[in-house]
N, C-alpha and C positions, 0 to 999 in steps of 0.2 A: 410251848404249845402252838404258839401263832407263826414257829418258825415252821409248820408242818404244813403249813397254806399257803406259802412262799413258790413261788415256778419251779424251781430246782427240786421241789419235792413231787409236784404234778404233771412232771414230761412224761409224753406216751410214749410205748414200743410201736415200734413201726407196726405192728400188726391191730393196731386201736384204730375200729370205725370211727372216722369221725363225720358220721351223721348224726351220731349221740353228741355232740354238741350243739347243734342251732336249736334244741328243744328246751336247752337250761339260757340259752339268750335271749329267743321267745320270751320265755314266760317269766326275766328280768322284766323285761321291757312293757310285757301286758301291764305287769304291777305297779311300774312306775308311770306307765303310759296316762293310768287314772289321773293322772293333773289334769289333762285336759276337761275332764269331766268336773271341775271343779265348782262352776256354776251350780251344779246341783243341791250342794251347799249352801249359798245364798241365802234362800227364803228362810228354812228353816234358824240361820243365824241371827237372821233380824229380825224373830220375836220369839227366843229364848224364853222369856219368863211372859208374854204373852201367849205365844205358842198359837192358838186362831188367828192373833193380829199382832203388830207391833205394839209394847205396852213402853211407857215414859223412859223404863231403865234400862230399854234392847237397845244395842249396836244400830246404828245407821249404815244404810248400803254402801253410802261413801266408804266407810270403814271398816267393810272384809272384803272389799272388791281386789282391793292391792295387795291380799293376800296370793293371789295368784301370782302376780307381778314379780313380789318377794320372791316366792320360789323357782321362778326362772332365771330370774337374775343370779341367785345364787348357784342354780344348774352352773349357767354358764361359767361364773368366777370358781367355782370347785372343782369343773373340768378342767379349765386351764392351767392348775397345780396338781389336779388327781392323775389326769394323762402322764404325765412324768413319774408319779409316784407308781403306777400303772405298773409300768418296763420295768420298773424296779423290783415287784414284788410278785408281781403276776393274776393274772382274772380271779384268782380265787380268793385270795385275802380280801381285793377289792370288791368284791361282790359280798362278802360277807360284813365288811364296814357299811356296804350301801344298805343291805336291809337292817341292819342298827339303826343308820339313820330315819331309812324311809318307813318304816314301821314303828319306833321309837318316836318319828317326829310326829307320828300320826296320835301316838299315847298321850305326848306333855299337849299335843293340841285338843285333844278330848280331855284333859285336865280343865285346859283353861277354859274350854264350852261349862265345863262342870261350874266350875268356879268361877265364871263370867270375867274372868281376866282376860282381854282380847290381846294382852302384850305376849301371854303363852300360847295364844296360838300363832301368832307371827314368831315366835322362836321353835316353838314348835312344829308347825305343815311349814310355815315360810323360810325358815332359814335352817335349821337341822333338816327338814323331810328335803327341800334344797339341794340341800347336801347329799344325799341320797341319789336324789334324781343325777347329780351330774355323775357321780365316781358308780352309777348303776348304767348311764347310759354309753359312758364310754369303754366298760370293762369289757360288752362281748366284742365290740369291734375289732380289735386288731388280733384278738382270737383268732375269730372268724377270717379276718385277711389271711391268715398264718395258715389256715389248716385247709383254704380253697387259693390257692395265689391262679389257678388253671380260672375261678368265676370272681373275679375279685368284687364285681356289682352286685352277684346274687347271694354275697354274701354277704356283705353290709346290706345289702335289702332284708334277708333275714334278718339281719341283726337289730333293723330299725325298723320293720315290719312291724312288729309285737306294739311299739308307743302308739303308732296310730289308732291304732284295735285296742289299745287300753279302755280308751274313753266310752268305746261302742261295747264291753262287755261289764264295763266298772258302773256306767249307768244305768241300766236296771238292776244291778247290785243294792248299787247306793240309795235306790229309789225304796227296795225292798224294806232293807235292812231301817230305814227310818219310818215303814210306817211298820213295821212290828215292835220297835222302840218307843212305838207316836203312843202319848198319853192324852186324854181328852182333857182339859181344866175343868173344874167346879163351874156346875150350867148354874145358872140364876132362873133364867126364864127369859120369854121375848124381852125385849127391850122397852116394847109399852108398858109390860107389867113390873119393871124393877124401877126405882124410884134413885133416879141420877141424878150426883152434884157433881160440879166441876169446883176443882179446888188444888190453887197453882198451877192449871192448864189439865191437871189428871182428871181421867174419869173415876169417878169414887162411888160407891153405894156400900148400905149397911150388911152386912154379914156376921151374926153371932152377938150384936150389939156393936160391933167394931168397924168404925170405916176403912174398908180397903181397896186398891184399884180395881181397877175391872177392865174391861177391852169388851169391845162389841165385834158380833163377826155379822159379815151385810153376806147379799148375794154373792158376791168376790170370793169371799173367806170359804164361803162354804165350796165354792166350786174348785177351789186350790188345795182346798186339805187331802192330805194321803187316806184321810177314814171317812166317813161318813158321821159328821157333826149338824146341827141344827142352830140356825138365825137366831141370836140373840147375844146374851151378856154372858160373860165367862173371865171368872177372877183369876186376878194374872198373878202367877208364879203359883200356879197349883196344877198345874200340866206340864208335860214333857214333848218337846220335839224329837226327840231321837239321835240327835246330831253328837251328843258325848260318846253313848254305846255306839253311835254306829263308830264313832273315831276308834273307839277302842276296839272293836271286835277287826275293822281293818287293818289294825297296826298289826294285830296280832296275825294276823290269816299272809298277810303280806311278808312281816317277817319271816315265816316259817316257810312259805313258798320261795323267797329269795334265798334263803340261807340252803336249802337241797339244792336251788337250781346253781348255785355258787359252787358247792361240792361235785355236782357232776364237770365241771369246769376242767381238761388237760390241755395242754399244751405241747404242740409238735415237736422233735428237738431240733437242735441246729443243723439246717440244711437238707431238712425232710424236704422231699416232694411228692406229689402224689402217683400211684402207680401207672404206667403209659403216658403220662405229661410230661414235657419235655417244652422247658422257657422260651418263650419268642425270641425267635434269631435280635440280633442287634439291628437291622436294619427293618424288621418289621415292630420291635420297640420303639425304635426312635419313630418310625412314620404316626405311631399312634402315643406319641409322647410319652411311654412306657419307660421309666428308667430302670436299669438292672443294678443300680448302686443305692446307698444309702445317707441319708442326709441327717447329724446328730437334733434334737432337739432344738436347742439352744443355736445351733448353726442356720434351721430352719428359719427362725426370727432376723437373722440378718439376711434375708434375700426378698426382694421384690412379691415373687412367687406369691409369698405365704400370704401379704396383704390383700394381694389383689384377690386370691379366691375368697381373705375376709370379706373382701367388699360384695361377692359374688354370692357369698352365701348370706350376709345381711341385710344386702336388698330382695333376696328372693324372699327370705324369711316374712319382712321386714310386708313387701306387698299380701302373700300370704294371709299371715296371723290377722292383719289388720282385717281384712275381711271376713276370718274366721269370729272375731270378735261382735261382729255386728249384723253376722247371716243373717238370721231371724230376724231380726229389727227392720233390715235391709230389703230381705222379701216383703215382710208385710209392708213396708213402707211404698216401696215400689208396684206390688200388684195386690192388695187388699183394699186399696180402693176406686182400683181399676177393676179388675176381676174379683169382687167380693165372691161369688158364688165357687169359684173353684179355691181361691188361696182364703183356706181359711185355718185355724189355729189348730187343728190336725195336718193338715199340710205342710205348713210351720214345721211344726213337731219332724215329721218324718223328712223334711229340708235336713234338718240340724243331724239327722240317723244317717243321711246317707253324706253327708260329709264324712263322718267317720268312715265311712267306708270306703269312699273314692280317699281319701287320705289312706289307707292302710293300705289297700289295694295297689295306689302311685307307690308307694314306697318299692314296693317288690319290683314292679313292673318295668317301670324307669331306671332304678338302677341293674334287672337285668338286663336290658337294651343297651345298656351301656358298656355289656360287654361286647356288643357289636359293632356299633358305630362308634365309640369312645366316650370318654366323660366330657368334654369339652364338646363338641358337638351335640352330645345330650342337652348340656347347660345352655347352647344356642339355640335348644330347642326349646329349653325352657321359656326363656329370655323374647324368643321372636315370637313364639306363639305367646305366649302371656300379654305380650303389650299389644298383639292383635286381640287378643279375651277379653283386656281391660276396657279398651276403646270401644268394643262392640255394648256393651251394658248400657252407657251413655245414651248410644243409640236404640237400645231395645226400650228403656227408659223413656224418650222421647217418643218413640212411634206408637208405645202402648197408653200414653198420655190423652193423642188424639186419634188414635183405635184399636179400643181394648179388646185384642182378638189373644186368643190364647197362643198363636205363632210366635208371638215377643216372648213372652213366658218361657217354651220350650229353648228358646234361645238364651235367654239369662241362665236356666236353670242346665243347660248343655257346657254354656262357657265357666260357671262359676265350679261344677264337677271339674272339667276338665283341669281348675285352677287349681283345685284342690288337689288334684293329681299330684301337678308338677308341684305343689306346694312339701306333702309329701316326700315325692322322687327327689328336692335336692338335698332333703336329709339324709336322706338313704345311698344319695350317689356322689358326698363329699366324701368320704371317708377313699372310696376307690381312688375316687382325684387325686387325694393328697397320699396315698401308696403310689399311683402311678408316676408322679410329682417327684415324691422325695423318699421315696423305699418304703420296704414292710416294716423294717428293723423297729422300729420307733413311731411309727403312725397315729399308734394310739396316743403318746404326749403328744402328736404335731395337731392334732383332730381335738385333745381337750381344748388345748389354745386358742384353735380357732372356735371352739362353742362360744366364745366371749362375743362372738356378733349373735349368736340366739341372745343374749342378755339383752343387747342391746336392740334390738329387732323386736325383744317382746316389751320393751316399754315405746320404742318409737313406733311401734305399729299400732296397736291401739290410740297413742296418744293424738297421732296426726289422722289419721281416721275420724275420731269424735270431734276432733277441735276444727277442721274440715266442714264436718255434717253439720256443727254448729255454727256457723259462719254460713252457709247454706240455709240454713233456718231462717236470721235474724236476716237476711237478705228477700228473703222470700216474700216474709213476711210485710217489710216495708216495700217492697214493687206491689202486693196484693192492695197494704191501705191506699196505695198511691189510686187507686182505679174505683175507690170504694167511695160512694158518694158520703160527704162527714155528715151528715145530717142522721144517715142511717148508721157511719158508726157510732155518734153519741148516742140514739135509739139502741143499740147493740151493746154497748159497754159501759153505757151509764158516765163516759167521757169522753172529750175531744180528741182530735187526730197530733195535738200537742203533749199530750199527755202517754204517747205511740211507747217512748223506751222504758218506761214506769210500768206500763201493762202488758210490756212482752217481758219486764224481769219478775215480775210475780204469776207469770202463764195465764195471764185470764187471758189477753189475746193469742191465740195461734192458727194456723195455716187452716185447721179444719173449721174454725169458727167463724174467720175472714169467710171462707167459701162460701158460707151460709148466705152470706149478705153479698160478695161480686157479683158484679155485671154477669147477665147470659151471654155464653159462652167463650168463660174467661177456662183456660186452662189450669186446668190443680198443678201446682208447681212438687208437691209430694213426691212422684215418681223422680225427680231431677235432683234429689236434696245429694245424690251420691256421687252427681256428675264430676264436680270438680276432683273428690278423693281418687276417681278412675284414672283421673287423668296423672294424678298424680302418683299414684301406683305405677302406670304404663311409663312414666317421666323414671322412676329408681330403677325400674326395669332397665331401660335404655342405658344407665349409668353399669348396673350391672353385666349389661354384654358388653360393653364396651372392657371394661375389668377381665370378663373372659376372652377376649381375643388377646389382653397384654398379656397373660400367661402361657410364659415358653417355657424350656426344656431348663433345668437348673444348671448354674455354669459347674466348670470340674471342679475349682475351687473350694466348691461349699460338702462335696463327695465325702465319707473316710472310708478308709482302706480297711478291708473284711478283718484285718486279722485286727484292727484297733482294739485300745481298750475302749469298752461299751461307755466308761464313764465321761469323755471326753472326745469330741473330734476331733483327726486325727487330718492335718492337711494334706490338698494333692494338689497337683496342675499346677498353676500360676504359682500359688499362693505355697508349695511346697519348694519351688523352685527358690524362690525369691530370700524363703528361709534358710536352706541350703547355701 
């Protein structure tokens, strides 16, 4: 049966639209796309059996945060073998493994929400749905190369279009579907009225004769919940978050949209071109580094080439993600308390909306352009304009410190879309690269390979981001005590200025509470907490153009000869010579 989902069984006749395919790579890509949105998940994870509040026996944040992590990482380590397996078998088997996984991973993970096992859902959404996401995200690409070789960009933009847009249609999904799942817990009553012991740090009060926990919900609570609950006490593990059913109703709904969009999946045969296209002369390939040969898998790893666009794609990622991780934090930090009156947590909000969309949008965009100017000059656009983007925030940062005029703002919020673009565009415009690079034949194993720098990009780019901002903090904060007269901070903190690293690791001192008590007109250091991370983004940038200007034309050596067998490289030029 499964040899029926094999390429040799799905090659078109020449007389097959193939517009009917970027609609079943789309809507791969929407479904898998929803990682991004993963966040959404959070709240509800950390108070499973409290459900209002976090109660004693919920997950900590530290503790589903790395769930995301998980499954990128494993994107990337299961494209790097699934690309191979890819050419072997063709987009449709692959695409139909992938919603097994990413639907299936979504089930054992609403398993373990049920059953408060937090190890099934890291084998579940992290490391099976993982799996999913890589052998989903490289199946429609070299499709797509294959059946447009006339748009080679506008069609890995399609093809990588749909992940961006996952996240902007999967979150009011995900937002839905958990509060019609949302269960209210057992109300007690206000809080004055219930009669609270504390016992082993729990909150406890009598219920039925029986003490059992409780959780209080404050103003917070009430304003975060998906329904409309009321201040007070509410006993924990007698409400429902939503987060199991909603896991299960997505595994289900994903897999079934994966699995059609997988069978519309054909493949061109050997040597199709499209009607009135006729391949770029040899000398207008070569001027845009277009090769007409092919480079085996396995041959791609021994040449320069392939790392360096690793590098090219990892630092782009790499600056990217990191910022995508901490928009929101990073607005508010920056202009909420410069400009309270405009940035305020509706603002927020619709920051974090239109990233998805300047990401969805770059995707397409950039790598159609790239059928014009090249891929390599696209990525020097990347590359020069980014570390001009990064640098200017620093500065927008500083001028709205000591004049909060809403000018700085339009310009943060100009430069960081724009970043999001190209953040986007170089998803969408590696995959052209490395067909232009090293042929159609096999692009899809040469493209899972290198997703091993998204692996690596989505742990190093958060991680150097936050440990950055924090390093900024802890600086901040001791140049503020430095200015702060000690008499008024022991008045302030009930201790002396010796006691500084004690009460910035239990937060009772921080930047907003120093304020209170500095000198008139000390500058809030809050807007600047980001400067050094920009700097540092604009610093891999510069590493990454550099990476793209070493990438030249592959030597003949690493070529094989059309009639090869596909299984193996077949040598020419030097390296054919030298064998003979």
């Amino acid at each position: 049966m499964f040899d029926r989902l094999k390429k040799e069984h799905i090659v078109a006749g020449d007389d097959f639209n193939r517009w009917k395919v970027p609609p079943a790579s789309i809507a791969i890509h929407l479904c898998i796309g929803s990682v991004y949105a993963w966040s959404i998940f959070n709240p509800p994870l950390i108070k499973e059996f409290g459900v209002v509040a976090s109660s004693s026996g919920d997950w900590g944040l530290q503790s589903v945060v790395w769930i995301f992590s998980v499954a990128i990482v494993f994107l990337g380590l299961v494209a790097a073998f699934g690309g191979k397996w890819l050419e072997e078998v063709g987009p449709r088997m692959v695409g139909v493994v992938a919603a097994f996984c990413w639907g299936g991973g979504f089930i054992i993970g609403g398993m373990g929400i049920a059953t408060h096992q937090l190890w099934l859902v890291y084998l579940g959404y992290g490391a099976l749905g993982g799996c999913g996401l890589g052998l989903g995200y490289v199946s429609p690409v070299s499709t797509l190369i294959r059946w447009f070789p006339d748009r080679r960009g506008m069609a890995t933009g399609m093809a990588i279009m749909g992940f961006g847009g996952g996240a902007m249609i999967a979150t009011p999904i995900k937002e839905s579907l958990l509060s019609f799942f949302y269960k209210v817990p057992e109300y007690l009553g206000p809080e004055s009225a219930v009669n609270l012991v504390t016992e082993g740090g729990k909150r406890m009060a009598e219920v039925g004769g029986q003490m059992v926990e409780v959780v209080v919900a404050g103003a917070a609570q009430v304003a975060s919940a998906p329904v409309t609950i009321e201040q007070g006490v509410y006993v924990a593990g007698t409400g429902n978050t939503g987060a199991a059913a909603t896991f299960f109703t997505l595994g289900i709904a994903y897999f079934i949209v994966m699995v059609i969009a997988a069978f519309s999946y054909r493949v061109p045969r050997e040597g199709w071109l499209p009607a009135g296209w006729t391949p770029p002369t040899a000398d207008t390939a070569s001027k845009r580094m277009i090769t007409q040969n092919n480079v085996h898998i396995d041959q791609a790893l021994k040449t320069p080439q392939f790392y360096m666009l690793w590098i090219v794609l990892c630092f782009n990622v790499t600056a990217g993600i990191g910022v995508i991780g901490v928009a929101k934090t990073m607005m508010s930090e920056i202009f909420g308390s410069t400009l309270p009156l405009v940035v305020n947590s509706g603002f927020a909000a619709t920051y974090v909306f239109m990233i998805s969309v300047f990401n969805m949008c770059g995707r397409f965009f950039w790598a159609s352009i790239s059928d014009y100017i090249g891929r390599k000059n696209t990525y020097y656009c990347f590359f020069i304009l980014g570390i001009i983007l990064y640098l200017s925030i620093p500065y927008a940062a500083g001028q709205v410190s000591v004049n909060p005029v809403v000018t700085w703002l339009v310009m943060f919020y100009g430069a960081t879309m724009i970043i999001f673009t190209m953040y986007g565009g170089g998803f969408a415009t590696i995959p052209a690269y490395l067909a232009d690079v090293f042929g159609t034949k096999y692009v899809g194993g040469i493209h899972g390979r290198l997703l091993t720098a998204w692996s690596v990009a989505g742990v190093l780019g958060p991680l150097a981001i936050t440990q950055l901002r924090q390093t900024s903090v802890g600086n901040s904060i001791k140049e503020l005590a430095a200015k702060i007269d000690p008499a008024a901070f022991q008045a302030k903190f009930g201790a002396g200025m010796e006691q500084l690293d004690q009460l910035i690791a239990a937060k009772t001192v921080t930047i907003g509470r120093l304020m209170e008590i500095a000198p008139a007109g000390t500058v809030d250091p809050t807007p600047s907490l980001y400067n050094t991370t920009m700097y540092a983004m604009a610093a891999l940038l510069v590493i990454g153009l550099i990476a793209n200007a070493l990438v030249k034309p592959i030597h003949d050596k690493h070529y094989m000869e059309t009639a090869a067998d596909p299984a193996k490289p077949t040598p020419t030029g030097r390296e054919a010579t030298s064998e003979a």
